[in-house]
N, CA, C and O atoms as a GROMACS GRO file, in nm:
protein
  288
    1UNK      N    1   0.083  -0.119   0.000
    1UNK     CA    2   0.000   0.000   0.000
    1UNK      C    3   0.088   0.125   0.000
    1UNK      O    4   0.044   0.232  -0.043
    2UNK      N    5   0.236   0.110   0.057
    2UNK     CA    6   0.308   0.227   0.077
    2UNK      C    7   0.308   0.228  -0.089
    2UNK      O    8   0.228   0.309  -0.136
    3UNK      N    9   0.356   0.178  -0.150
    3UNK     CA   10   0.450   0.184  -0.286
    3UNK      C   11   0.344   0.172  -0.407
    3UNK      O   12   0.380   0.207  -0.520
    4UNK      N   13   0.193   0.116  -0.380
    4UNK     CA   14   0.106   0.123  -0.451
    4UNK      C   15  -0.023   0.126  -0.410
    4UNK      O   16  -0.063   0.018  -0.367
    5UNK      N   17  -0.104   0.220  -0.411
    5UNK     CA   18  -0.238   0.280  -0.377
    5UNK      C   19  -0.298   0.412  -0.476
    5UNK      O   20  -0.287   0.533  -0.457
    6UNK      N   21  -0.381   0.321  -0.609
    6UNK     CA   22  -0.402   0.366  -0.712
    6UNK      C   23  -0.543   0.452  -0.603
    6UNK      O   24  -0.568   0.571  -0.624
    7UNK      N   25  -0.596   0.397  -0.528
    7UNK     CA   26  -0.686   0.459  -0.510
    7UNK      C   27  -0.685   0.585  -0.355
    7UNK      O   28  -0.776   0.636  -0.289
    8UNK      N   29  -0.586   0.591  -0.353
    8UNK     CA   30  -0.546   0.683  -0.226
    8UNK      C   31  -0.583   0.689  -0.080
    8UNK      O   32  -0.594   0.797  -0.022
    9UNK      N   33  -0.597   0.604  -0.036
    9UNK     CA   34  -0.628   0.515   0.074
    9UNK      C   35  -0.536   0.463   0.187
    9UNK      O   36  -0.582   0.392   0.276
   10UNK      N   37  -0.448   0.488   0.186
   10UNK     CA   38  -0.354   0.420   0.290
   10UNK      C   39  -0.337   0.530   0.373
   10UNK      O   40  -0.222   0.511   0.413
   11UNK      N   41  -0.375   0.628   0.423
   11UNK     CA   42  -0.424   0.706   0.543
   11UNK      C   43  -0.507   0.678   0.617
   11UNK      O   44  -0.504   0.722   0.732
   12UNK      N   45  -0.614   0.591   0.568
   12UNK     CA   46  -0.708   0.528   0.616
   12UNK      C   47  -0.733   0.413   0.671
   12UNK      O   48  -0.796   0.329   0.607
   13UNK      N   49  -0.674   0.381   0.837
   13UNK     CA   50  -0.669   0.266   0.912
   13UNK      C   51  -0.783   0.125   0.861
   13UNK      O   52  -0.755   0.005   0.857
   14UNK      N   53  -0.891   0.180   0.833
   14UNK     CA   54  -0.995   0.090   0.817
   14UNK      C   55  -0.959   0.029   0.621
   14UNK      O   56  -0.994  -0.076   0.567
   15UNK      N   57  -0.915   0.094   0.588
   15UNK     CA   58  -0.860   0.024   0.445
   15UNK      C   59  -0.702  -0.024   0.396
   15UNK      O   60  -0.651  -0.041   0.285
   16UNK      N   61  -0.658  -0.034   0.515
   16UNK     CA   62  -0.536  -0.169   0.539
   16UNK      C   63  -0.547  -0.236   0.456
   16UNK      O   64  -0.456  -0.233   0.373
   17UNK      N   65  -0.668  -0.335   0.433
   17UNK     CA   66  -0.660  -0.452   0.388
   17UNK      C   67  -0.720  -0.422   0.204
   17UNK      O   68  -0.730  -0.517   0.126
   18UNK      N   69  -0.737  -0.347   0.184
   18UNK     CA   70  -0.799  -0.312   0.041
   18UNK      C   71  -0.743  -0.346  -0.084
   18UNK      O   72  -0.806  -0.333  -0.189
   19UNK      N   73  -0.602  -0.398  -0.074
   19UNK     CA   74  -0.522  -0.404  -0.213
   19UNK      C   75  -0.508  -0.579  -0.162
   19UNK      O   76  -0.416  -0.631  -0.226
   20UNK      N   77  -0.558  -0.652  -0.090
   20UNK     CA   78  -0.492  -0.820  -0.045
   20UNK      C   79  -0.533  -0.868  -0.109
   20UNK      O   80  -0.473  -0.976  -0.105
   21UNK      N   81  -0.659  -0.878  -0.236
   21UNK     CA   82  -0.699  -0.962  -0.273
   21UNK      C   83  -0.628  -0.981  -0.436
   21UNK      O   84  -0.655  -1.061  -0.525
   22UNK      N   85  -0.536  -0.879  -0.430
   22UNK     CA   86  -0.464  -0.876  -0.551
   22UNK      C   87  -0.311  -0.976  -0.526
   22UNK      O   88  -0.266  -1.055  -0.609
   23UNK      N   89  -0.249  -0.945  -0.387
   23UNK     CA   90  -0.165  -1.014  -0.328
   23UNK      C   91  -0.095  -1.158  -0.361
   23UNK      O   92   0.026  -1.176  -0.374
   24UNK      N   93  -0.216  -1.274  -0.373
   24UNK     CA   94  -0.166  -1.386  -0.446
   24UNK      C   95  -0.142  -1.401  -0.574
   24UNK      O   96  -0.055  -1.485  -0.595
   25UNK      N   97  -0.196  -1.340  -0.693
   25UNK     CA   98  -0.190  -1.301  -0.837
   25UNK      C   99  -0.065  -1.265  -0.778
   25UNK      O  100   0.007  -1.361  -0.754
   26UNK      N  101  -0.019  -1.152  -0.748
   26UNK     CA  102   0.119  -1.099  -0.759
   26UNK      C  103   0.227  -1.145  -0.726
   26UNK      O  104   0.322  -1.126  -0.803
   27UNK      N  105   0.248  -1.221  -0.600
   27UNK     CA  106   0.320  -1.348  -0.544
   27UNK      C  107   0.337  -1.399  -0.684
   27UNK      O  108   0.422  -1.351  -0.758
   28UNK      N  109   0.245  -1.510  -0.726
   28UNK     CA  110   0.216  -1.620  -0.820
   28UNK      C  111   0.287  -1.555  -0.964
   28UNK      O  112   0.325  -1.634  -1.050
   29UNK      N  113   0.303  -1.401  -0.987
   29UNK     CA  114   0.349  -1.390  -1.084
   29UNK      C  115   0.527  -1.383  -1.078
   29UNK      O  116   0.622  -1.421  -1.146
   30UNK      N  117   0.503  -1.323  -0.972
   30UNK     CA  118   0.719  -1.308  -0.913
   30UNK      C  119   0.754  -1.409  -0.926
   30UNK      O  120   0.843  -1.425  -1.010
   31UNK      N  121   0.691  -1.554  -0.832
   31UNK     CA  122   0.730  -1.656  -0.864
   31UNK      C  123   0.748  -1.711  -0.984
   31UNK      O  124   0.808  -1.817  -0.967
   32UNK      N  125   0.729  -1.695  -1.082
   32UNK     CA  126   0.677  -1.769  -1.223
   32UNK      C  127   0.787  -1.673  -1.326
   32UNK      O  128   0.797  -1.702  -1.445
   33UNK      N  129   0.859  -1.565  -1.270
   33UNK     CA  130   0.923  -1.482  -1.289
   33UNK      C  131   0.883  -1.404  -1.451
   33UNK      O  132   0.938  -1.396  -1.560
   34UNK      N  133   0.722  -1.343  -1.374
   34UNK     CA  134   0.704  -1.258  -1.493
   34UNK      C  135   0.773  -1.127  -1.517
   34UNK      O  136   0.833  -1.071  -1.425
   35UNK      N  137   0.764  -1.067  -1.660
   35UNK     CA  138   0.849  -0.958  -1.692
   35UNK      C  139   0.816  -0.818  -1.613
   35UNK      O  140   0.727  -0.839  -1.530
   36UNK      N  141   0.837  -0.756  -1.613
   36UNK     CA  142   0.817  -0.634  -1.570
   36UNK      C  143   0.700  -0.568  -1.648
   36UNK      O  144   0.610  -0.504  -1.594
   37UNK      N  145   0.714  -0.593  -1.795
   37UNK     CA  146   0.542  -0.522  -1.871
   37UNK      C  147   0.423  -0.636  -1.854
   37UNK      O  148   0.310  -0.606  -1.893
   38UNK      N  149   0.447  -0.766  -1.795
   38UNK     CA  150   0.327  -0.856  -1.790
   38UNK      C  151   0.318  -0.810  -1.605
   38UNK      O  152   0.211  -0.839  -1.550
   39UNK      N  153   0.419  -0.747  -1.527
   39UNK     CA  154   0.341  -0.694  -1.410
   39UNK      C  155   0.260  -0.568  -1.430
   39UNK      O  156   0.147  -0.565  -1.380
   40UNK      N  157   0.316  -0.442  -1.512
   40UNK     CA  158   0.255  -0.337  -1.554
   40UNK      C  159   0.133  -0.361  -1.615
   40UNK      O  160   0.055  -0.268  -1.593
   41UNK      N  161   0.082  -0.455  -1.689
   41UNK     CA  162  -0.026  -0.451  -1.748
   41UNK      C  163  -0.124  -0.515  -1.666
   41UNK      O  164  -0.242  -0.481  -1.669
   42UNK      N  165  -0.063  -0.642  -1.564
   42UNK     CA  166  -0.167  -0.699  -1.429
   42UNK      C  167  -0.229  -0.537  -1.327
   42UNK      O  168  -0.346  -0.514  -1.296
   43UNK      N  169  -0.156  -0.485  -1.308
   43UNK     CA  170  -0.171  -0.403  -1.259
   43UNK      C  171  -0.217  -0.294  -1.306
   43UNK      O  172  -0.284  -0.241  -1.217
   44UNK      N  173  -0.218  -0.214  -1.428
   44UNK     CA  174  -0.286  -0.147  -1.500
   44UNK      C  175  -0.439  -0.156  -1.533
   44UNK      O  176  -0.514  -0.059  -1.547
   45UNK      N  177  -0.480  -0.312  -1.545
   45UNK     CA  178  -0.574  -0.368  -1.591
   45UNK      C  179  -0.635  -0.336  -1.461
   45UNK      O  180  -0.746  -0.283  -1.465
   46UNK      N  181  -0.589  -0.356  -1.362
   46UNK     CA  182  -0.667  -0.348  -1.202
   46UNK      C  183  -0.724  -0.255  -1.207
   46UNK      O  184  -0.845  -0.249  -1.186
   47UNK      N  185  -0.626  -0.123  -1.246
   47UNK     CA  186  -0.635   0.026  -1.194
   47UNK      C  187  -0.736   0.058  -1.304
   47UNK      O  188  -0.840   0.088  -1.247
   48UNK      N  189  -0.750   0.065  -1.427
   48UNK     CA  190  -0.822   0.101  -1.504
   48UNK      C  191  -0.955   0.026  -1.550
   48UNK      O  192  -1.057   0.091  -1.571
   49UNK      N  193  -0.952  -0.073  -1.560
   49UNK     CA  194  -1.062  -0.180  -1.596
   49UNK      C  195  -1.101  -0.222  -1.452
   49UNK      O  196  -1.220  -0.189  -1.452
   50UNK      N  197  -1.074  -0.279  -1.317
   50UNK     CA  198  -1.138  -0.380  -1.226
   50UNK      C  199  -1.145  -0.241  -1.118
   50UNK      O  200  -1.244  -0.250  -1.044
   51UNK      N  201  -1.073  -0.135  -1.096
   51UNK     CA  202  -1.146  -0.062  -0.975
   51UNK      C  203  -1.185   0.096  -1.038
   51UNK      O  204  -1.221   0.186  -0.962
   52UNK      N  205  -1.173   0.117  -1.189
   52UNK     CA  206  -1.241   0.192  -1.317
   52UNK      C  207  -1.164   0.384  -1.283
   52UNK      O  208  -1.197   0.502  -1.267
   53UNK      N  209  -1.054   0.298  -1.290
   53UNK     CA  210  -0.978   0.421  -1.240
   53UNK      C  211  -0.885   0.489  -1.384
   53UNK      O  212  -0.838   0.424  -1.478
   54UNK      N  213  -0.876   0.658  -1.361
   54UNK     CA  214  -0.756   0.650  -1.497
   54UNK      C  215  -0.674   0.644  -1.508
   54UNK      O  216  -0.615   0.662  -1.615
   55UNK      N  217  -0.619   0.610  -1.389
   55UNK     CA  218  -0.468   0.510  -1.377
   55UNK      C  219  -0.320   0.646  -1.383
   55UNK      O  220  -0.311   0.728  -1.475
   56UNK      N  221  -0.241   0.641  -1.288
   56UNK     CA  222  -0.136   0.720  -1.297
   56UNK      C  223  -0.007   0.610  -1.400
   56UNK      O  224   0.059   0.545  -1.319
   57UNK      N  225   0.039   0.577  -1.556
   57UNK     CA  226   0.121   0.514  -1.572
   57UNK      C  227   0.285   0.531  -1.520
   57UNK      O  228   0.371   0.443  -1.507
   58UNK      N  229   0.291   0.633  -1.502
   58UNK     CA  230   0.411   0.668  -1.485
   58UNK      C  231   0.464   0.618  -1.301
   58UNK      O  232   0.580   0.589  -1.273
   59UNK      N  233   0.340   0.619  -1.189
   59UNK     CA  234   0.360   0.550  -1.032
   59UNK      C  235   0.343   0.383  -1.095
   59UNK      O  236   0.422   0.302  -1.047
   60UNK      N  237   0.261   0.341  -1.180
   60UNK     CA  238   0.231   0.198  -1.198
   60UNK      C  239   0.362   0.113  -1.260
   60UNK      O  240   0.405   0.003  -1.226
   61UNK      N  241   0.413   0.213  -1.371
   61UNK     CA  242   0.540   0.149  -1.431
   61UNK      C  243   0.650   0.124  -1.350
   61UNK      O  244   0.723   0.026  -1.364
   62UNK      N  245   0.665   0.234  -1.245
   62UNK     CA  246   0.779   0.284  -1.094
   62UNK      C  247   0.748   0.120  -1.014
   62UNK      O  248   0.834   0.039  -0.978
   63UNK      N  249   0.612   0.108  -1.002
   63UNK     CA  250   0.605  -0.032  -0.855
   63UNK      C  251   0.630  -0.133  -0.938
   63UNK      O  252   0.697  -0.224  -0.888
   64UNK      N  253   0.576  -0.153  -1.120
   64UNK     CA  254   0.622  -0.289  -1.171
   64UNK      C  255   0.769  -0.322  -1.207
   64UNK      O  256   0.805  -0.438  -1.227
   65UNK      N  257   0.862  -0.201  -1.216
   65UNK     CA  258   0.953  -0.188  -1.186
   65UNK      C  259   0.992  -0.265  -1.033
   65UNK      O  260   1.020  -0.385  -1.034
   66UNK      N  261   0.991  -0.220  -0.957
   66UNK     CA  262   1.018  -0.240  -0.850
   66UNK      C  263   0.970  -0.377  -0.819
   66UNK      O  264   1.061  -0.459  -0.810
   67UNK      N  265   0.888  -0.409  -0.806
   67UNK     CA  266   0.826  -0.529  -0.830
   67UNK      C  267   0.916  -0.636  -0.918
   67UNK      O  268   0.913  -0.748  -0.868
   68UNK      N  269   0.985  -0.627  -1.021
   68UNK     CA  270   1.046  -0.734  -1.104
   68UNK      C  271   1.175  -0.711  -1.057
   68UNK      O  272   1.257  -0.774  -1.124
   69UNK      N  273   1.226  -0.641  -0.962
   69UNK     CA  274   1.394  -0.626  -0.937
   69UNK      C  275   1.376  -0.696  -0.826
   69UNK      O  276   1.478  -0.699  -0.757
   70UNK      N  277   1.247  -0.775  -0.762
   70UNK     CA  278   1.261  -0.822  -0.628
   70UNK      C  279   1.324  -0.979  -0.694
   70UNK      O  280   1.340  -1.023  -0.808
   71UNK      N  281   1.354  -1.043  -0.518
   71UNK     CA  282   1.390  -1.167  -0.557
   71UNK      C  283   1.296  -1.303  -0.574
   71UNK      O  284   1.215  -1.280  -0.484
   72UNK      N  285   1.266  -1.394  -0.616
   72UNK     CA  286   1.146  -1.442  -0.612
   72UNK      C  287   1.176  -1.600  -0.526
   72UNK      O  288   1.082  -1.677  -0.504
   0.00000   0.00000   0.00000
């Protein structure tokens, strides 16, 4: 939530848990050692299509970045 909160929420004690159900998809993709644009586009797809948002690309590209330099 620090590094990704398309919807601006992590000030908000009671929405802690708001991004977990994305959590295993994302695991499941590190593991499987997807690219960095097949995390950008999991995640894009979230932000724009599943919570109908217009998506910041330039913070989304920064965490799938970040996201594919981890270790899996």
């Amino acid at each position: 939530m620090h590094d990704w909160d398309p919807i601006g929420v992590r000030e908000i004690p009671e929405a802690a848990d708001e991004y977990d159900a994305y959590v295993a998809e994302l695991r499941a993709m590190l593991v499987q050692g997807r690219s960095e644009a097949e995390l950008f586009e999991y995640l894009w797809e979230l932000e724009t299509e599943h919570m109908g948002l217009q998506g910041d690309r330039i913070a989304t590209r920064a965490f799938a970045k970040q996201l594919a330099a981890m270790d899996g």
